[in-house]
N, C-alpha and C positions, 0 to 999 in steps of 0.2 A: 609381528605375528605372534601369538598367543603358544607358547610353547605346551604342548601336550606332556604329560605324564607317563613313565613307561609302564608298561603291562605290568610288570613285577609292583608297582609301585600301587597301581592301580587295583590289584588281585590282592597286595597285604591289604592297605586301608580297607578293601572290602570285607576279606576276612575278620581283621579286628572288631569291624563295625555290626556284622551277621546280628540281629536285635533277639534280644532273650532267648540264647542258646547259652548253655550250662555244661559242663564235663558232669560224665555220667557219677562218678567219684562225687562231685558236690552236691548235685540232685537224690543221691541216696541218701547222705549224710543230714543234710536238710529233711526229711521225711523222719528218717530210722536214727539217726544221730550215732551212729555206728562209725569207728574208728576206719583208717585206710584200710589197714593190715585186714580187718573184718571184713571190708568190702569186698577184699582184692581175693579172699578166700571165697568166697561168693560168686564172684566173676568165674575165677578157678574153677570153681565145680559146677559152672553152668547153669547157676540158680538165677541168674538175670538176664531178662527178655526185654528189649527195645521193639515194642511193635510184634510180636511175637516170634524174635528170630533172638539166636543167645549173643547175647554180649561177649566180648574177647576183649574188652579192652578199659581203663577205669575213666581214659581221657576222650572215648566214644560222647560225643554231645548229645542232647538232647529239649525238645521243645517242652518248658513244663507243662504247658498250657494244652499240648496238644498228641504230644507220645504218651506213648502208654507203658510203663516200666512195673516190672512183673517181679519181684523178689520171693524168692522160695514161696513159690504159690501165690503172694500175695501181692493184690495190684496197689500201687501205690496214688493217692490223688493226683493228678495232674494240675498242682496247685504249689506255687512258692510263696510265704509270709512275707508279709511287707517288708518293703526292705528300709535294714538297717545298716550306720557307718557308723565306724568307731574309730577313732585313732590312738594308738597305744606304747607308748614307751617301755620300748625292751629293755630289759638289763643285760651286761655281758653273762653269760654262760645258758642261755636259756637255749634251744634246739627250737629252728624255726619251722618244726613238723605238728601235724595232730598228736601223734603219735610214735614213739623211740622202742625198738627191741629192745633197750636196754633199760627199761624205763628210765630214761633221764629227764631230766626238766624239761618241760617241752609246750609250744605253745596249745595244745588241748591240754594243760593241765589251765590256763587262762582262761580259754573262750568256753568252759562246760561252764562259769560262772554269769556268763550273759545269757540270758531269758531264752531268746531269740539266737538260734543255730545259726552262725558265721563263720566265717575262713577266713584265715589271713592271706592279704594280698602280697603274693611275691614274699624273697626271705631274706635277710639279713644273719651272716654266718656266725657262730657261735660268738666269736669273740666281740662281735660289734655290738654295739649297744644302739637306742635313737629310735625312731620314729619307725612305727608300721602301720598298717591299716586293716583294719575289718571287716567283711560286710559279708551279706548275702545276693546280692546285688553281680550276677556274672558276667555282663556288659561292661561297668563300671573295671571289676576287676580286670580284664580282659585290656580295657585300654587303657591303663594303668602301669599294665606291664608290658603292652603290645608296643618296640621301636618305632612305628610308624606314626607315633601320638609325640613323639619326644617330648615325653613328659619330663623337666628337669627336676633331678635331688640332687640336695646338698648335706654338704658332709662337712665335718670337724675332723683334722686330722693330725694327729700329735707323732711324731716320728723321734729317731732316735740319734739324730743329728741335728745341729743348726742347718738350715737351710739358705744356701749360695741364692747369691742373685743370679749366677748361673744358671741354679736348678728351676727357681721361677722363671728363667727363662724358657727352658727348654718344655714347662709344665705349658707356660701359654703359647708357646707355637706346637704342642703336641709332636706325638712321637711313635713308633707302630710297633707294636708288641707280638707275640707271634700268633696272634689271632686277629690279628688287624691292630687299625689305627686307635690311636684313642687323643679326644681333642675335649678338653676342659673347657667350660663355656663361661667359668666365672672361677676365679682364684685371689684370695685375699691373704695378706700376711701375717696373721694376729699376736704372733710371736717367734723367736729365731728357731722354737720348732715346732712351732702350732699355724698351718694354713686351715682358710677353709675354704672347699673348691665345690663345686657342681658340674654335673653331666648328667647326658638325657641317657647315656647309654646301660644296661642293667647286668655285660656279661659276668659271666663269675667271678666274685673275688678282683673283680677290674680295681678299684681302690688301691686296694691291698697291691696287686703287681705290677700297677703303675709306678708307685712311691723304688719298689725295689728295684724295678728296670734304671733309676736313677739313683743307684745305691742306697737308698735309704729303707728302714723298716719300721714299719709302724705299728706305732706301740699302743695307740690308744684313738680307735677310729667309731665313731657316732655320729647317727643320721640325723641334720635335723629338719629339712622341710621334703615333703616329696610335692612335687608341682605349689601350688598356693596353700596348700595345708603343712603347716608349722608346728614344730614337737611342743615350743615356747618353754611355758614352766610346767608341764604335765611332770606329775612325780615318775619318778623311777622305780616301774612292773604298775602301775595307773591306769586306768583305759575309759577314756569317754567318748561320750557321740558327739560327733561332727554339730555343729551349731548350722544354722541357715547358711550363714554367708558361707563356711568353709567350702560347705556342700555344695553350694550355686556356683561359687568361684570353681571348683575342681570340674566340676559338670562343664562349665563353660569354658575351660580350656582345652577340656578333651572332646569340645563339640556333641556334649552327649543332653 
């Protein structure tokens, strides 16, 4: 007998899948090309109308194709540019935001340099370096980052100990951290302190307090493949557009 799926499981996959629905936050940006902080000041004073009722919120979605979004008086098209992918090698110290209070590096000081208004998908914290992605594309982004797609990255991970065959061991039967489990889905040895692992899973900093739940601290962590798209030899702070295959491969594993 065909085992069903449980409602929880069946209500994410729906979610993730909802087709060309957009946070309100990237649907303005894309039009106006206006920073968060701009936005969110906007939202704030109630200069933005979903359908003509005010916005409260920057992650409110909407249909480009068919809402009607109102900025300080002015209606915006109901239209998004074709979409583009890009994949981009971050350097360490870069800030994985539009935009920083502090002006610090950040990736909108990157993506104002593509043609074509994108966001990065998902973020990689300061210290880490490796592979990210681009696009305008909120579907795409969306299952990408969405758990129920288990889209698998992999990582390089340099730490500050040799590493035991113990510690490989306890790495490939996983271990539960205080936010749940965490189960590696590929781990390789490449040196007595350089592994490289993969996981579908995206929570915060998971990486990073994996290695230290098993005393070690790492010292030098970089992304290199997210699902079938691979960092390869893209230079480091470099960013180009996804070629066919990347793109059909990535689409095709996230059933999109």
């Amino acid at each position: 007998m065909k085992k069903r799926k449980s409602n929880n499981q069946s209500r994410s996959k729906t979610q993730a899948k909802r087709p060309n629905l957009v946070k309100l936050e990237t649907f303005i940006r894309l039009q106006l090309a206006l920073s968060r902080r701009d936005i969110l000041a906007l939202v704030e004073q109630h200069e933005v109308l979903i359908n003509g009722r005010v916005a409260h919120s920057l992650i409110e979605e909407v249909h480009p194709h068919t809402d009607t979004v109102v900025v300080s008086g002015k209606t915006l098209r109901p239209h998004v540019p074709e979409y583009e992918y890009y994949k981009y090698h971050k350097p360490k110290g870069i800030i994985s935001t539009l935009s920083d209070p502090e002006s610090r590096w950040n990736l909108g000081d990157i993506v104002q340099n593509i043609s074509t208004p994108v966001f990065p998908v998902g973020r990689l914290d300061r210290k880490t370096s490796g592979l990210m992605l681009f696009t305008n594309d909120g579907d795409l982004a969306n299952a990408v980052m969405h758990p129920a797609f288990s889209l698998e990255k992999r990582y390089r991970v340099t730490v500050n100990f040799p590493i035991t065959k113990a510690t490989l061991d306890r790495l490939k039967s996983g271990f539960i951290l205080e936010d749940g489990p965490v189960q590696f889905t590929h781990i390789e040895k490449l040196d007595p302190k350089i592994v490289e692992v993969s996981l579908t899973e995206g929570r915060n900093h998971i990486v990073r307090r994996a290695f230290a739940h098993l005393g070690l601290d790492v010292v030098k962590l970089k992304r290199l493949a997210i699902g079938p798209v691979l960092l390869g030899t893209l230079a480091e702070g470099a960013y180009q557009k996804l070629n066919k295959a990347e793109l059909f491969n990535l689409k095709s594993k996230l059933s999109l």
